[in-house]
N, CA, C and O of each residue as an XYZ file, in Angstrom:
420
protein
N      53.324     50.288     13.084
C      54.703     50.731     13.076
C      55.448     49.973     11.986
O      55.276     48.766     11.815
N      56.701     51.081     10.879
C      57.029     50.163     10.185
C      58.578     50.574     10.184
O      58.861     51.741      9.914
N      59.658     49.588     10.497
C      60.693     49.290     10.566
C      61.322     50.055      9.610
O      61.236     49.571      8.482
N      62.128     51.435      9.720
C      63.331     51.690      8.512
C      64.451     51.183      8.468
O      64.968     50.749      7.438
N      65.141     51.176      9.990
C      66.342     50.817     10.473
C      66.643     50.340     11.464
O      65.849     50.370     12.405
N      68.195     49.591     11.620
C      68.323     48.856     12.485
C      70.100     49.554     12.783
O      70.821     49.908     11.850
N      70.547     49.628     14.380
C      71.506     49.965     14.880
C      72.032     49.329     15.816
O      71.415     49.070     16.849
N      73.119     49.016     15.624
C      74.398     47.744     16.611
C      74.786     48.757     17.284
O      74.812     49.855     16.729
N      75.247     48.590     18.877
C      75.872     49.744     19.334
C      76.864     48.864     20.000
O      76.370     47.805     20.388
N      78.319     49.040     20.272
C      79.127     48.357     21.382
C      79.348     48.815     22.556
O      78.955     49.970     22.718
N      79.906     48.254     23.554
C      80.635     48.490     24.876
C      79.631     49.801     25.258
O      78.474     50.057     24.923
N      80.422     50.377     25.950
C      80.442     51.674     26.979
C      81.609     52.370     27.387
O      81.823     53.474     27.886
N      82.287     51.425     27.037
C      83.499     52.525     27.543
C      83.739     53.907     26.535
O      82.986     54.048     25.571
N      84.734     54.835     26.783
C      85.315     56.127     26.303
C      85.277     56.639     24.728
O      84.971     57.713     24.210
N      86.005     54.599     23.898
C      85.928     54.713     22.773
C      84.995     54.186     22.040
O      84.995     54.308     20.815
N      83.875     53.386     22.851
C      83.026     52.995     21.815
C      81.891     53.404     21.652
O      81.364     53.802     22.691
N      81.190     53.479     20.602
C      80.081     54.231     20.052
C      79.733     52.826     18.940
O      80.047     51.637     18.879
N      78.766     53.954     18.031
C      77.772     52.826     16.668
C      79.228     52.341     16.430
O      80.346     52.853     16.401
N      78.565     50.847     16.240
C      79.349     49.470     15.305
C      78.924     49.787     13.669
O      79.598     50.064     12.677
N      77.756     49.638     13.859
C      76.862     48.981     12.221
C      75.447     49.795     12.908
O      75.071     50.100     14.039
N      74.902     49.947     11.421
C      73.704     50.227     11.134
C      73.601     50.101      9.943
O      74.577     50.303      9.222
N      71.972     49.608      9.262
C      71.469     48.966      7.921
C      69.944     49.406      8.200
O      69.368     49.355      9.287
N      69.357     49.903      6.821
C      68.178     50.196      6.958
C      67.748     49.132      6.027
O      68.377     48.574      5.129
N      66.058     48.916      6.604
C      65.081     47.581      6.052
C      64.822     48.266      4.459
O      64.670     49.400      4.006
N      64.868     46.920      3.939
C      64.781     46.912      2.555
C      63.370     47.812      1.929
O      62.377     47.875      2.654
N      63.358     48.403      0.733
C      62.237     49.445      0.310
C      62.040     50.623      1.254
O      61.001     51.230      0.993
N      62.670     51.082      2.185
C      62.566     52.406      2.703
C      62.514     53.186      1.734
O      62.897     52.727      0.657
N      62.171     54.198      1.765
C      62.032     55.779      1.466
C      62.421     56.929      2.409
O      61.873     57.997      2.140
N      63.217     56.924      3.409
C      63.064     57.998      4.425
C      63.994     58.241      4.610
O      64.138     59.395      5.012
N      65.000     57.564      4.496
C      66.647     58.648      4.662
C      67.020     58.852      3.087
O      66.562     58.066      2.258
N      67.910     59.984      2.683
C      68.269     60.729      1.520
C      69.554     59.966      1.650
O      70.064     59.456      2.648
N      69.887     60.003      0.610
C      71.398     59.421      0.329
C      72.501     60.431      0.706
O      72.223     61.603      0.961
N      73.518     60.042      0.729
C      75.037     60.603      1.389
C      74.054     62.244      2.941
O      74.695     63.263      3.199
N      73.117     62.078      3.369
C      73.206     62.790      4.074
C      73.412     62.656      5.994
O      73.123     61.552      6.455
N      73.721     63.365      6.651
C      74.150     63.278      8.342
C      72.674     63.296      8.855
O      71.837     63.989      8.277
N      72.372     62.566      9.897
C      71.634     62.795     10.538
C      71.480     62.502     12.074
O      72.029     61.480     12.488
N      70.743     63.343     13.025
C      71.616     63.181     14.638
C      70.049     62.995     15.353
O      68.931     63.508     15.307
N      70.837     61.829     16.080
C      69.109     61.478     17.259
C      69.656     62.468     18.584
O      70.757     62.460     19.134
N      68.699     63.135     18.806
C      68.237     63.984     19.863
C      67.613     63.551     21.037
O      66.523     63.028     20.805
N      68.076     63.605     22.778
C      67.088     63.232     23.722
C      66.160     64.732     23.754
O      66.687     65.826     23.552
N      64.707     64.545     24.043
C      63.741     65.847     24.398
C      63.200     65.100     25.521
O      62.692     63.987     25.379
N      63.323     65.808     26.838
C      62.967     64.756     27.805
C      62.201     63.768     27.457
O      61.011     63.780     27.143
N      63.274     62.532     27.561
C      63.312     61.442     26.981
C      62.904     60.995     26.007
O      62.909     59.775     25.841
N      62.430     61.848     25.077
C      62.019     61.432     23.952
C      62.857     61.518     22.699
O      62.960     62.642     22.207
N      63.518     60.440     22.059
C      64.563     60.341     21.012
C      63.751     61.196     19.758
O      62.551     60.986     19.581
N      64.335     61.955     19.096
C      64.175     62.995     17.804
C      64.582     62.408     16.742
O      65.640     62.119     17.302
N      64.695     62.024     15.853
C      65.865     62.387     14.648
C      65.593     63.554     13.606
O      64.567     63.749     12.956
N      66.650     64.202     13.613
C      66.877     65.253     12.683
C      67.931     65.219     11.979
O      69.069     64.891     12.314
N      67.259     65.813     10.285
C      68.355     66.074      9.334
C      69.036     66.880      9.555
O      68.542     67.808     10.194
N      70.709     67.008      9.117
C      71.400     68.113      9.732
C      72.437     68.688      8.420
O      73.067     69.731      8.245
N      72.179     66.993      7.351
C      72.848     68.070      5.660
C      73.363     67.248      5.235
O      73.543     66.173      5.808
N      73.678     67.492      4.291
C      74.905     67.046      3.085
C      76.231     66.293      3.986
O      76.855     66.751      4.943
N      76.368     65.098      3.344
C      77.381     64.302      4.414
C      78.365     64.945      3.795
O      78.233     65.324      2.632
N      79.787     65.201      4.702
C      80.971     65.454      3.955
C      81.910     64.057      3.681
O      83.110     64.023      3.955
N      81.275     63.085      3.185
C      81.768     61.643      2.474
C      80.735     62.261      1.210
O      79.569     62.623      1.056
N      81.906     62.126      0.500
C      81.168     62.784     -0.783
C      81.075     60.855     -1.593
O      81.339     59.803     -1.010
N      80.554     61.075     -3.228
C      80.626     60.164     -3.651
C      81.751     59.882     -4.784
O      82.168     60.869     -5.390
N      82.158     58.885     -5.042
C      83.667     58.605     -5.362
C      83.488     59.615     -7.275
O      82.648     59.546     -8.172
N      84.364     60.168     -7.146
C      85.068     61.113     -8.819
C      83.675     62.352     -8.389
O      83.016     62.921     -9.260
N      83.526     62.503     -7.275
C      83.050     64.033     -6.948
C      83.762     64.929     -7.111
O      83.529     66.054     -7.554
N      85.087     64.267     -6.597
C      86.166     65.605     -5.758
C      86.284     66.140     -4.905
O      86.711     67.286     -4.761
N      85.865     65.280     -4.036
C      86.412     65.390     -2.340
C      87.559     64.626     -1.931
O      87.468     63.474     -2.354
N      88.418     64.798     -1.385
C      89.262     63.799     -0.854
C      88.395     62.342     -0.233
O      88.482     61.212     -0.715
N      87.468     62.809      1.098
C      86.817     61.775      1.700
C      85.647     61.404      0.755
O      84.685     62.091      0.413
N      85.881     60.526      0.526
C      84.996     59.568     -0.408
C      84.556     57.957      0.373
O      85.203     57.417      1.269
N      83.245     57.413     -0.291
C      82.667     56.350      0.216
C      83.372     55.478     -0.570
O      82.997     54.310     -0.468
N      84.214     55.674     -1.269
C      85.254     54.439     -2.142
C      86.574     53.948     -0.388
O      87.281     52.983     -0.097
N      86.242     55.245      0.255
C      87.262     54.068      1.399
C      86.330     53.129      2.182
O      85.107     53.227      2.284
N      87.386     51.923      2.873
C      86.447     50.937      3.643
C      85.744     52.324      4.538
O      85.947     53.515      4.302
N      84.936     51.773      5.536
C      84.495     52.472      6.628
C      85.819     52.787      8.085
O      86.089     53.834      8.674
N      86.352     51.458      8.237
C      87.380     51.653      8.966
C      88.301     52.621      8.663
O      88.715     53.376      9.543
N      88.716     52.700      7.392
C      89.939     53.829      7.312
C      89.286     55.185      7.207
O      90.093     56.112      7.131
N      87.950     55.530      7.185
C      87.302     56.158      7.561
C      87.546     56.856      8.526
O      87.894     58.037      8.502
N      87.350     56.052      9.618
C      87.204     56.339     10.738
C      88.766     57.018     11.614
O      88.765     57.949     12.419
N      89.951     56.243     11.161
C      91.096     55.924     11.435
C      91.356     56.986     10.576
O      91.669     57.931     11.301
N      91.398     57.392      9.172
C      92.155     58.223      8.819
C      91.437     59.657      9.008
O      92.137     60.668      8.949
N      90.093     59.753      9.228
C      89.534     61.058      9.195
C      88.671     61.628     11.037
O      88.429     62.748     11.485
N      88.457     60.276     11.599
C      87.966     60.307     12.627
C      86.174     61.062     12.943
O      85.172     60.448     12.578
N      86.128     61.869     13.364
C      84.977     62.627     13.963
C      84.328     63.727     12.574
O      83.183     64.173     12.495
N      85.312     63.917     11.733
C      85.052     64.701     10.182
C      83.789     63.682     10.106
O      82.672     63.904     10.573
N      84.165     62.640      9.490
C      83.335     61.561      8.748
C      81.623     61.856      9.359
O      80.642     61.583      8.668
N      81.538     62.397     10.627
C      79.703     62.316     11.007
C      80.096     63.724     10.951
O      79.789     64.113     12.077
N      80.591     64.728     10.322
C      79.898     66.461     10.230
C      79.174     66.241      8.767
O      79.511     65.448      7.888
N      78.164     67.104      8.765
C      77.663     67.913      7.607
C      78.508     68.761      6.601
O      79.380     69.440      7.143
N      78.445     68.825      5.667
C      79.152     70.025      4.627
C      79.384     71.372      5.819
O      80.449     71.810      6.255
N      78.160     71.750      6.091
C      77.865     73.185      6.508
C      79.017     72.798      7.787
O      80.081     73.405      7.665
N      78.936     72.020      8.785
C      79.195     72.164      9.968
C      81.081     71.765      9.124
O      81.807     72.759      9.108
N      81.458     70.978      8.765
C      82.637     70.929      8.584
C      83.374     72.244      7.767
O      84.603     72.314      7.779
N      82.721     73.079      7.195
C      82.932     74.429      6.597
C      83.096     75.267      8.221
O      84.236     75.654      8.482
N      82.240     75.475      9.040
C      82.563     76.031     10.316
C      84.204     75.764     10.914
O      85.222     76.449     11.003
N      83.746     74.157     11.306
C      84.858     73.572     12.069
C      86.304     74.014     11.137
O      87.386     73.783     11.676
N      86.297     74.479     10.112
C      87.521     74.770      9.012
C      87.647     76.468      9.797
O      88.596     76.744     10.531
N      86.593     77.409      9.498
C      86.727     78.871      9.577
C      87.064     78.858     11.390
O      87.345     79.904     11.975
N      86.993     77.755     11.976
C      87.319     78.303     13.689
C      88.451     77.636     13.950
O      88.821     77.731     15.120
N      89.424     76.697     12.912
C      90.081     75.794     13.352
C      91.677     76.592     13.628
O      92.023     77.418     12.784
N      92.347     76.391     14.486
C      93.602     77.087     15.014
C      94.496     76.330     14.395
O      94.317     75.155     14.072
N      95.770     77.170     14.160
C      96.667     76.011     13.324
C      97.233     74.551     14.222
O      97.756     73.606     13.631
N      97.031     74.577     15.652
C      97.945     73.789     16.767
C      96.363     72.555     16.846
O      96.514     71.516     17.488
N      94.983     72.829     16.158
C      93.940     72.080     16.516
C      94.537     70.265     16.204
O      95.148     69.736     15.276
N      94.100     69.878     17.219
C      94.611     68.277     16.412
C      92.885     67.486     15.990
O      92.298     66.574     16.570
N      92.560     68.136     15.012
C      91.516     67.325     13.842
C      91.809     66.877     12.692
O      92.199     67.748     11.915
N      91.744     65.280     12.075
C      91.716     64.852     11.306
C      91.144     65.782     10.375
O      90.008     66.030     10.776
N      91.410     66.451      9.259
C      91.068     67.066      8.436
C      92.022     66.807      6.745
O      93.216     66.683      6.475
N      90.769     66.819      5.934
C      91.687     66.217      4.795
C      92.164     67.375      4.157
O      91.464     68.383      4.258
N      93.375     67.447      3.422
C      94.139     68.348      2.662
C      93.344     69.557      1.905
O      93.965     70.374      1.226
């Protein structure tokens, strides 16, 4: 078995979820700027690719860019920050004008 990554998780309560995560040095197995989601299959954890992160990379031309800390990340865009391109293109075509999602301009 060989180590890619490593994941901090906090608390339990309502609001907390991943702290930190860092993958071991010389990997090859995750793609850069992309989402990816662990799956239970009775009981067995999955990971699957799911796309193109919508944290683009800084003078792309996205608003959300990896030039912000992670915190204002989180704080200014919230639940956006872990969709895919594809899935945040959805969440746009179903979104009602009264929806309260962080969504950038």
């Amino acid at each position: 078995m060989k180590p890619i990554a490593r994941m901090v998780f906090r608390g339990d309560g309502p609001e907390d979820g991943l702290l930190m995560a860092t993958t071991i040095k010389g990997h090859n197995f995750f793609k850069p700027n992309t989402v990816y989601e662990l799956d239970e299959i009775l009981g067995v954890i999955q990971l699957r690719e799911i796309g193109p992160s919508m944290i683009s990379q800084p003078g792309e031309g996205q608003y959300i860019n990896w030039g912000h800390a992670y915190y204002n990340l989180q704080i200014e865009f919230g639940p956006v920050v872990f969709l895919s391109r594809e899935e945040y293109a959805k969440v746009l075509a179903e979104r009602k004008p009264d929806d309260d999602i962080a969504l950038p301009p």
